[in-house]
C-alpha positions in Angstrom: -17.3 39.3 47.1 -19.1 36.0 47.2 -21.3 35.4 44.3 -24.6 33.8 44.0 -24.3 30.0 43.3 -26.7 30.2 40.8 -26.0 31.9 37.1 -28.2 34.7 36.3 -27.7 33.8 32.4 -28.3 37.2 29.4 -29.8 36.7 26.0 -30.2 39.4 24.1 -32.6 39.6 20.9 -33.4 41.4 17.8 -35.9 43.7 17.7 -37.7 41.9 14.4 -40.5 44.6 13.2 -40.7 48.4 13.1 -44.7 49.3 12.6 -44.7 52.5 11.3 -48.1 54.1 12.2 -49.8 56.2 9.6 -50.3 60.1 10.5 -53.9 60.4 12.4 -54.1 64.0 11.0 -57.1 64.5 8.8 -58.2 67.1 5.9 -61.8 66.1 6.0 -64.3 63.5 7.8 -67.1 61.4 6.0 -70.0 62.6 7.8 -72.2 59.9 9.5 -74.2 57.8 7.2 -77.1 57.0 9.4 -78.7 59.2 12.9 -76.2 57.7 16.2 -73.4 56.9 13.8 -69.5 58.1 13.8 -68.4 60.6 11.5 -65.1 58.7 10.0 -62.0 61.2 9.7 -60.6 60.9 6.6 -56.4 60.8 6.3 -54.1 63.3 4.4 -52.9 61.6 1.7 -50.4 63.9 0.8 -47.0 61.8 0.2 -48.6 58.8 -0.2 -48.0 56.7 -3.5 -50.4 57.4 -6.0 -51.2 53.5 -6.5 -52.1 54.0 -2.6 -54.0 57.3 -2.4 -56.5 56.0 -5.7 -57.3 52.7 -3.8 -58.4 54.6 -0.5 -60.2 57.4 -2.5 -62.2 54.9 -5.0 -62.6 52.7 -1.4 -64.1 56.2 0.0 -66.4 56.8 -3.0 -67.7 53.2 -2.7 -69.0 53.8 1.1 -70.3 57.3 0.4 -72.2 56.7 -2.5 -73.9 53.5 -2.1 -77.6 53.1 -1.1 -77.4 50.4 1.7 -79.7 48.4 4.1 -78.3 48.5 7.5 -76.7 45.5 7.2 -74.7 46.0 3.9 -73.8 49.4 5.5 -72.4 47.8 8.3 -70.4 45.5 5.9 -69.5 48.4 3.8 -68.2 50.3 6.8 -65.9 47.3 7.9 -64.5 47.1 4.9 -63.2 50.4 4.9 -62.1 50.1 8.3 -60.2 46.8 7.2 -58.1 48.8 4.0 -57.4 51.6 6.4 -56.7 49.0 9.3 -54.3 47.4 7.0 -52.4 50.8 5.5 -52.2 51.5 9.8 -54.7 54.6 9.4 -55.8 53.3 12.7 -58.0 56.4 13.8 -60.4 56.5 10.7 -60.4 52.0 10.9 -61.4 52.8 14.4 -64.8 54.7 13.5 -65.0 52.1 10.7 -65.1 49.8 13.1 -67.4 51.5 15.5 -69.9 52.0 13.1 -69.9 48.7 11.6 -70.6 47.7 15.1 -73.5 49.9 15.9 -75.3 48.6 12.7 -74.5 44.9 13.8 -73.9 44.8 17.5 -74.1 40.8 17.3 -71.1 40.7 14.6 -67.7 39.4 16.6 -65.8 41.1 13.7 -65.6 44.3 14.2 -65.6 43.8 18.1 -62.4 41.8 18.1 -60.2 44.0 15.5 -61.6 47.0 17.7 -60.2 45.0 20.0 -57.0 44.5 18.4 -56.9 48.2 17.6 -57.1 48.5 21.2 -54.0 46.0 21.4 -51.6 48.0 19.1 -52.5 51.0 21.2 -51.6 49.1 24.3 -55.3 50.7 25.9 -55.3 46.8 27.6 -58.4 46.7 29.5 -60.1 48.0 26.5 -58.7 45.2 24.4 -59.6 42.6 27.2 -63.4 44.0 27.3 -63.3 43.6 23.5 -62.2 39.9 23.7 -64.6 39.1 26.5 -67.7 39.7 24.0 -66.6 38.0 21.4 -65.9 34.6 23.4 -69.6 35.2 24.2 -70.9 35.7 20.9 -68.5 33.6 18.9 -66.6 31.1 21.2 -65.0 29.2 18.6 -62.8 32.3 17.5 -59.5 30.9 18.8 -57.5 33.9 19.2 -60.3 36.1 21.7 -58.9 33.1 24.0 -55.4 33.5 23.3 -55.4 37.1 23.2 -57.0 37.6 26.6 -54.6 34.8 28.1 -51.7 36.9 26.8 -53.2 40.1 28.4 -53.6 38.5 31.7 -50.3 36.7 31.9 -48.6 40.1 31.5 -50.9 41.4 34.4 -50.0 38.6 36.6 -53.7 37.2 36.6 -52.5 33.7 36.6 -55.8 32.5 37.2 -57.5 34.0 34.7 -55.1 33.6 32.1 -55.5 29.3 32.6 -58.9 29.9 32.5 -58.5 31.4 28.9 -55.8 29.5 27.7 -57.8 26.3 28.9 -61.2 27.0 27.1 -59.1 27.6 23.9 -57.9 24.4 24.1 -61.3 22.9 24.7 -62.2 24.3 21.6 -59.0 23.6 19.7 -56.9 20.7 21.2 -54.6 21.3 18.5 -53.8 25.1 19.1 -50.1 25.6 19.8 -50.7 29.2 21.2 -52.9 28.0 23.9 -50.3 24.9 25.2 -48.0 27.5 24.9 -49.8 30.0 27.5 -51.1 26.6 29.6 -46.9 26.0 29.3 -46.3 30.1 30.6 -48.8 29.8 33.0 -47.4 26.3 34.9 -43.7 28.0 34.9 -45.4 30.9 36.6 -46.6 28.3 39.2 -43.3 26.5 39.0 -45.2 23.4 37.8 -42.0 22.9 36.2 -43.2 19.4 34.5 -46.7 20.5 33.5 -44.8 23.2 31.8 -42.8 20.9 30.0 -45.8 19.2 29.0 -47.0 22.3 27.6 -44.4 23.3 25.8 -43.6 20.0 24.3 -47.3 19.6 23.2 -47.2 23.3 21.4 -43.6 22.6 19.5 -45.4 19.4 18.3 -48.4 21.4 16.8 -45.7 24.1 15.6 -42.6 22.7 14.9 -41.9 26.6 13.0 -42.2 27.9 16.4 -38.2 28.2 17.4 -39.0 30.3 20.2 -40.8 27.8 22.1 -37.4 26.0 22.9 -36.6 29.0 25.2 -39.5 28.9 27.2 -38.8 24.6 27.0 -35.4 25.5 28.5 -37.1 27.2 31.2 -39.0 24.5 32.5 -35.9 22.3 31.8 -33.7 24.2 33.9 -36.7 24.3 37.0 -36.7 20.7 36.9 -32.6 20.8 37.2 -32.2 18.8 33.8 -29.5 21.0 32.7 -28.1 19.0 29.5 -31.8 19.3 28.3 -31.9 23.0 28.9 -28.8 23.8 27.1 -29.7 21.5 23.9 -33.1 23.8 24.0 -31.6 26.8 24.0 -29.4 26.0 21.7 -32.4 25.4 19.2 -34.1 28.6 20.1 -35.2 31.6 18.0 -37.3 34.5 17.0 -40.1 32.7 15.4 -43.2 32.3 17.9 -46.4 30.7 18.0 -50.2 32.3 18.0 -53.7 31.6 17.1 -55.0 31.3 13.7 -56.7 34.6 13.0 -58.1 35.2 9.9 -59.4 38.8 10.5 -55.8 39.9 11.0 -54.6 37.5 8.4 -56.6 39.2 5.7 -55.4 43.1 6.2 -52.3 42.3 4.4 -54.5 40.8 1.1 -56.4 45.1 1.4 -53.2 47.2 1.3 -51.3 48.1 -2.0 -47.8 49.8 -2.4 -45.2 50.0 -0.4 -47.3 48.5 2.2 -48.3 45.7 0.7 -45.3 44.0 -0.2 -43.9 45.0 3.8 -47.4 43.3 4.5 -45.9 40.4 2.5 -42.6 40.0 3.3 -43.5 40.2 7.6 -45.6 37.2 6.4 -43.1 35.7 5.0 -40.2 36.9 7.5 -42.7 34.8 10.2 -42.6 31.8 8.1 -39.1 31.8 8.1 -38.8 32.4 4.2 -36.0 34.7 5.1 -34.9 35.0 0.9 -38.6 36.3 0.0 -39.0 38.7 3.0 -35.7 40.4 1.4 -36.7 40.4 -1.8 -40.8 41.8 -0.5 -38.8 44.0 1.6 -36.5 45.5 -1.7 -39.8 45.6 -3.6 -40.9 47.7 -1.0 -38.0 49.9 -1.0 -38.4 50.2 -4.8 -41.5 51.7 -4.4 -40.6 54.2 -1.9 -36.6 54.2 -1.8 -36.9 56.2 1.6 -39.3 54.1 3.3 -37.5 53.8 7.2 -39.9 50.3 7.8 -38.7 48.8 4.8 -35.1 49.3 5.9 -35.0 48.7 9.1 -37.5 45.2 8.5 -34.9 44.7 6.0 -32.0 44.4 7.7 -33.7 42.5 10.6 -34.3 40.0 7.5 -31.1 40.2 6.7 -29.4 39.5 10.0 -30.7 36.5 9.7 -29.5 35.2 6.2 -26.6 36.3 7.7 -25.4 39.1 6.0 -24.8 41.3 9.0 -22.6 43.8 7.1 -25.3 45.0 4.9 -27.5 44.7 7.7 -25.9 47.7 8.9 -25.7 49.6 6.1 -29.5 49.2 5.8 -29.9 50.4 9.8 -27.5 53.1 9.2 -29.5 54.8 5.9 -32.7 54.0 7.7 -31.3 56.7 10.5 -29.8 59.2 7.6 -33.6 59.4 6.8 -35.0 59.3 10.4 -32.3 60.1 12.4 -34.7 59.8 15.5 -36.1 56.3 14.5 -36.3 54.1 17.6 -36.8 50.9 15.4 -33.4 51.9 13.8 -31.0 52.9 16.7 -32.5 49.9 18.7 -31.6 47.1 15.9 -28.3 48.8 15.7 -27.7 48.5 19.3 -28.5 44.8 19.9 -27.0 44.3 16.7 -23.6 46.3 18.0 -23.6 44.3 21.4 -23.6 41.0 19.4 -20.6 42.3 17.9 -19.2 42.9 21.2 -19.1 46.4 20.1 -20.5 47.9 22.8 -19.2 51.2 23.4 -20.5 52.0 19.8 -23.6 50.6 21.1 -23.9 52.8 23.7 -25.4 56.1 21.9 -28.1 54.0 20.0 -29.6 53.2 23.0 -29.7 56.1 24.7 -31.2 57.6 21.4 -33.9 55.0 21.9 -34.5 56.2 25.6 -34.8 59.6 24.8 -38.0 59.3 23.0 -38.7 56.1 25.4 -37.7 56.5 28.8 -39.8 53.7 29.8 -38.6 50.9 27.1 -37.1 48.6 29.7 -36.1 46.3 27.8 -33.4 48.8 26.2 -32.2 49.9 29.1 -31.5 46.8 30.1 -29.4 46.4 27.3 -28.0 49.7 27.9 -26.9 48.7 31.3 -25.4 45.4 30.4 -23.2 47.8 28.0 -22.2 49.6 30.5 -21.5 46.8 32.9 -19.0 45.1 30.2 -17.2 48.4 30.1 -16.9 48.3 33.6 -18.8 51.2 34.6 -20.4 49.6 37.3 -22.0 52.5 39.3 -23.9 53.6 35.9 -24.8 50.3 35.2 -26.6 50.0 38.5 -28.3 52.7 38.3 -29.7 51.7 34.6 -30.5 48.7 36.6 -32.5 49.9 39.2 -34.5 52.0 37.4 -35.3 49.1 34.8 -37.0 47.2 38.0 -38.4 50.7 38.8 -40.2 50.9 35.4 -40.9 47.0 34.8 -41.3 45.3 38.2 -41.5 41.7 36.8 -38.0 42.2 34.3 -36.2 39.5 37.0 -33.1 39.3 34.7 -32.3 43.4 35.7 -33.4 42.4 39.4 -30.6 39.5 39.8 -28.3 41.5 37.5 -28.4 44.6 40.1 -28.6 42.3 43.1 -25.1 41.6 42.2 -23.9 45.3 41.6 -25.8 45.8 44.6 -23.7 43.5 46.6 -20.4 45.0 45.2 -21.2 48.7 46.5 -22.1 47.1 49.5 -26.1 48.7 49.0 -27.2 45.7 51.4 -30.3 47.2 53.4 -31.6 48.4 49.7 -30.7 45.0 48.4 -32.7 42.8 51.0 -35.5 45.3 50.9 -36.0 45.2 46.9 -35.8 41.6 46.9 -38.3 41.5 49.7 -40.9 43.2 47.5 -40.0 41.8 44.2 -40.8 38.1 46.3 -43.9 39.9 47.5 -45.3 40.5 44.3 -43.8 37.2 42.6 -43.5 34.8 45.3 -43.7 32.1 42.2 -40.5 32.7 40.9 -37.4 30.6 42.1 -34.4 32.4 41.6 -35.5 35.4 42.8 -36.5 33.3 46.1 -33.1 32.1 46.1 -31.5 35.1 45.8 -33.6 36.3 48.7 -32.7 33.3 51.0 -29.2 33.8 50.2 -29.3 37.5 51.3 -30.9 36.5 54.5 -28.5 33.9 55.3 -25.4 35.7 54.6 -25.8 39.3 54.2 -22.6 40.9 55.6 -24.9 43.3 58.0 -26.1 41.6 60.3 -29.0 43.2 61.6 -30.4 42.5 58.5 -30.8 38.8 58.6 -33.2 36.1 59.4 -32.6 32.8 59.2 -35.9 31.0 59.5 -37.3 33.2 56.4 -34.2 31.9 54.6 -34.4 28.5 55.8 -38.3 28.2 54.5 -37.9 29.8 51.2 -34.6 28.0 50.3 -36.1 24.6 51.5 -39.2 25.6 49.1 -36.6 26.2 46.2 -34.6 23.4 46.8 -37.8 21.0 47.2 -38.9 22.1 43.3 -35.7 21.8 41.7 -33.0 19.7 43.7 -30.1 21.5 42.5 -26.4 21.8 44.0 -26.6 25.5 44.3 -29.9 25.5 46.5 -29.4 22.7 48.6 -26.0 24.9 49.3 -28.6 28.1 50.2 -30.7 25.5 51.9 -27.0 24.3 54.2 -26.1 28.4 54.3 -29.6 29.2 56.0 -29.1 26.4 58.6 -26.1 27.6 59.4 -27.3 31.3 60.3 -30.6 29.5 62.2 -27.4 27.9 64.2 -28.0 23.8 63.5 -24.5 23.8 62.2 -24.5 19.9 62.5 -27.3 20.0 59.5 -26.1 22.7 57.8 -22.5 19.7 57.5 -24.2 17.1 56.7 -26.2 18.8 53.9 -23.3 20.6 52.5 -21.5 16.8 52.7 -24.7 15.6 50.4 -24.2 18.7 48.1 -20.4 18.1 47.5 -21.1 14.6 46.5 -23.6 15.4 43.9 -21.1 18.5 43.1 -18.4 15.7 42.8 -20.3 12.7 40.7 -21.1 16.1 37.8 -17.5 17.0 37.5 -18.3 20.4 38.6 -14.9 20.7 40.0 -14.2 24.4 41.0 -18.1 24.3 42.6 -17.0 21.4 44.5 -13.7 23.2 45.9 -15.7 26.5 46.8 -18.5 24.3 48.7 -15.6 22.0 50.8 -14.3 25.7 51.8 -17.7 26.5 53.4 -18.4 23.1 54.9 -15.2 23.8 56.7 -17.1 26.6 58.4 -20.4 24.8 59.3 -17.9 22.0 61.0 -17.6 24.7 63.6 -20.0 23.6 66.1 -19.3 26.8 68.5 -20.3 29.5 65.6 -20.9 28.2 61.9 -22.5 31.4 61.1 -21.5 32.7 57.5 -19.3 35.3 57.3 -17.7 37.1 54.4 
C-alpha cells in the first residue's frame, strides 16, 4: 500500500475533571415569593455531610423568612442560587437564577450564570442567547465574549466567533482567551501566521497556559516550520487559558465540605500547584472517604506529580465504589494506553461507551487500541462511526482514510473525504488527503485530476512543504502534463535532499521515474 506523504500525528490526553452533578430529585419546593415568580425545588439532602446540609438549610431559612424590597429579593434569591450553583444543585440554582432575574431583568449576573448553567448542560443556543444580553447590558464582562466565541468556533461560525473574540479584545487588549480564539479562528482560515500571532500574543499574557503551545505547533506546522513545531509541542500541556470571570470564580468561596476543598484543589490543580490540589483533594476524601470526584480528580493530580502507580490505585477504588463511573474507566484508559497497555485498556473504554455511545473522543481512543493490536477491521469501524458522531474530529477521518485504503474501501473513501472537504474546505490535510485520492486512487473511475490538481496547488501554495508539492507533481501526472509533474518532483527531491530526509528522498526519485514517462506517467499502484 502507498501511504500518505504526510503524518497524521496522535496525542492522547487525560481526562483532568470528573463533575459530579448533584441529584435534581427534590422533597419539597420553596413556594414563590412574589405573584409571576418560580417556585424553587428544594434538594434531598439525605447523605449529604451534616456541615453541608446545615449551611443550605440556614441559607433556605435566610430567603424564606426575610421581608425584602424587590431588589434585596432579587439579591437574596441569587445568592441562594450561587451556594446551590456551587454544591452543583443546578436545578434549584436555575429557579434561583430565574427569579433573581425577573426582579432585576437589567442585572447581567444572573443572565450570564443562567447562561453558564446553560453551558454545563450543553443546551448551546440557550447559553449563546444568555451571553448575547449580557454583552448588551454589560459589555465589559470579558468572558460573555469569550464564551460565545468558544460556542461558535465549535459550530463552525467562523465569522461570528472573530467578531466575538475581536470585541473582547477591544475591551481587553490584554486577554489571553480572546488572542487565543483570534489564534483558533486564523488556523481555521489557514492564516497560518496571523495564527501564530495569536497564539504568541496569548502565551505572552499567560505564560501558565501550556496548552497554548499545541495550538502554536499548529500554526507552526501550517507554515512548514517543523523544528518550531516540534520544540512547541514538546512544551505543551493540560493547562489552558480563559477569561477572568469573577461570577464563576466566587462559587467555590459558597460551598463547604467535601465540596469545598474539591472546589479548592481544581483551583489549585489549574494553577498548576499540583502538591496542594493532592493534599485539597485528600482533605476532600477525609471528609467523605467514598467520594468517586475526589478520587478520580485525585489521581488526575497525581498523574501529574508523577506518581502514576498510586494514580491507579486511586482510579481503581474510585470504580470499586462506582463501578459504572465514566470519569473513572476513561482516566484509566488513557492512562493504560500511555502505558502501552492497551489490551487492558480496552474494557475501560468500552465501559465508558456504554453509558456514552456518542463520546467521540473515547472511541477514538478505543480504535487507536484496537489498531495497535492489529485488529484493523474493528478499528475501522470504531473509526468511521467516530466521523459519523463528530464530523469535524479530522484526526479519526485521516486515521480511517488509511484503514480505508488497506481494505481497499476506495469509492467510500473518496466519497467521505469529499464531504468532510465540503463542510471544512479550510482544513489542509484533509485537502490533501483528498487530492491524493483523486490523483492516485487505484479505481480509476474514481479519479479527477483537475479537482486534485487545484486543491493540492491550494495546499501546497499555504505551506510549501515536500509532501504537497509531491501531491501537487502526483495530480499533474493523472491531468497527463507528465513533463511538469518531472520537473516538480526534480524541485521536491532537492529540498527532500538539502533536509536529510533521506528515505523520503528515495521513495520520491522512485516516482519521478514514472512521471519521466512521457507516453503514460499516470500513477499506478
Amino acid at each position: 500500500m502507498r501511504k500518505f506523504a504526510n503524518t497524521f500525528a496522535v496525542f492522547l490526553a487525560l481526562i483532568l475533571c470528573a463533575t459530579t452533578v448533584r441529584t435534581q430529585s427534590v422533597e419539597s419546593v420553596l413556594p414563590p415569593l412574589r405573584t409571576g415568580l418560580k417556585p424553587v425545588p428544594v434538594p434531598v439532602m439525605d447523605g449529604l455531610e451534616a456541615e453541608v446540609r446545615d449551611y443550605l438549610l440556614a441559607e433556605q431559612r435566610v430567603l424564606t423568612d426575610g421581608q425584602y424590597t424587590e431588589a434585596q429579593l432579587s439579591e437574596a434569591y441569587g445568592k441562594l442560587g450561587q451556594i446551590y450553583h456551587a454544591h452543583n444543585f443546578l436545578t434549584a440554582a436555575a429557579a434561583c437564577y430565574a427569579n433573581a432575574r425577573q426582579l432585576a431583568p437589567q442585572d447581567f449576573r444572573w443572565i450570564y450564570l443562567l447562561g453558564n448553567l446553560a453551558l454545563q448542560e450543553r443546551r448551546n443556543e440557550e447559553a449563546l442567547a444568555a451571553f448575547r444580553l449580557v454583552q448588551n447590558l454589560q459589555p465589559a464582562y470579558l468572558a460573555a465574549w469569550v464564551n460565545a466565541g468558544n460556542l461558535y468556533l465549535q459550530q463552525n461560525r467562523v465569522a461570528e466567533a472573530e467578531a466575538a473574540f475581536t470585541a473582547a479584545v477591544a475591551r481587553d487588549y490584554a486577554c489571553a482567551a480572546a488572542h487565543y480564539g483570534l489564534g483558533q479562528v486564523a488556523l481555521t482560515q489557514r492564516a497560518y501566521q496571523t495564527a501564530v500571532s495569536c497564539f504568541e500574543r496569548a502565551l505572552a499574557a499567560a505564560p501558565e497556559a501550556n496548552r497554548i503551545h499545541y495550538a502554536l505547533a499548529m500554526a507552526q506546522r501550517g507554515l512548514g516550520n517543523r523544528e518550531k513545531a516540534a520544540a512547541h509541542l514538546k512544551l505543551q500541556g493540560a493547562v489552558g487559558v480563559r477569561a477572568a470571570d469573577p461570577l464563576l470564580e466566587a462559587l467555590p468561596h459558597l460551598a463547604r465540605g467535601e465540596r469545598w476543598h474539591i472546589l479548592r484543589a481544581r483551583r489549585a490543580f489549574d494553577a498548576k500547584r499540583f502538591a496542594e490540589a493532592a493534599a485539597e483533594y485528600r482533605l476532600a476524601l477525609a471528609a467523605n472517604p467514598t467520594s468517586v470526584t475526589a478520587l478520580v480528580n485525585l489521581g488526575t493530580t497525581l498523574i501529574q506529580l508523577g506518581e502514576t502507580a498510586t494514580a491507579l490505585e486511586r482510579f481503581t477504588e474510585a470504580l470499586r465504589h462506582a463501578p459504572d463511573n465514566s470519569a473513572a474507566h476513561a482516566n484509566l484508559g488513557f492512562l493504560l494506553v500511555k502505558a502501552q497497555r492497551h489490551s487492558d485498556a480496552l474494557p475501560h473504554f468500552r465501559a465508558v461507551l456504554v453509558q456514552s455511545p456518542k463520546d467521540a473522543e473515547v472511541r477514538y481512543q478505543l480504535a487507536l487500541c484496537l489498531f495497535k493490536l492489529n485488529q484493523n477491521d474493528e478499528a475501522a469501524r470504531e473509526l468511521e462511526q467516530v466521523v459519523t458522531d463528530d464530523s469535524a474530529h479530522e484526526e479519526a477521518l485521516l486515521q480511517w482514510v488509511e484503514l480505508a485504503y488497506q481494505q481497499k474501501r476506495y469509492e467510500a473513501l473518496v466519497t467521505r473525504l469529499k464531504q468532510a472537504h465540503e463542510q471544512f474546505p479550510q482544513r489542509g490535510r484533509t485537502a490533501a488527503a483528498l487530492a491524493f485520492l483523486l490523483a492516485t486512487v487505484p479505481d480509476l473511475k474514481l479519479r479527477d485530476g483537475a479537482r486534485a490538481l487545484a486543491l493540492a496547488q491550494l495546499v501546497y501554495q499555504s505551506s510549501d512543504t515536500v509532501q504537497h508539492g509531491a501531491i501537487v507533481a502526483f495530480a499533474l501526472a493523472e491531468s497527463g502534463r507528465c513533463a511538469e509533474a518531472a520537473n516538480l518532483q526534480r524541485r521536491v527531491i532537492a529540498t527532500a535532499e538539502r533536509a536529510q530526509q533521506t528515505e523520503l528522498v528515495k521513495k520520491l526519485k522512485g516516482d519521478l521515474l514514472v512521471f519521466e514517462r512521457t507516453d503514460n506517467c499516470r500513477p499506478s499502484f
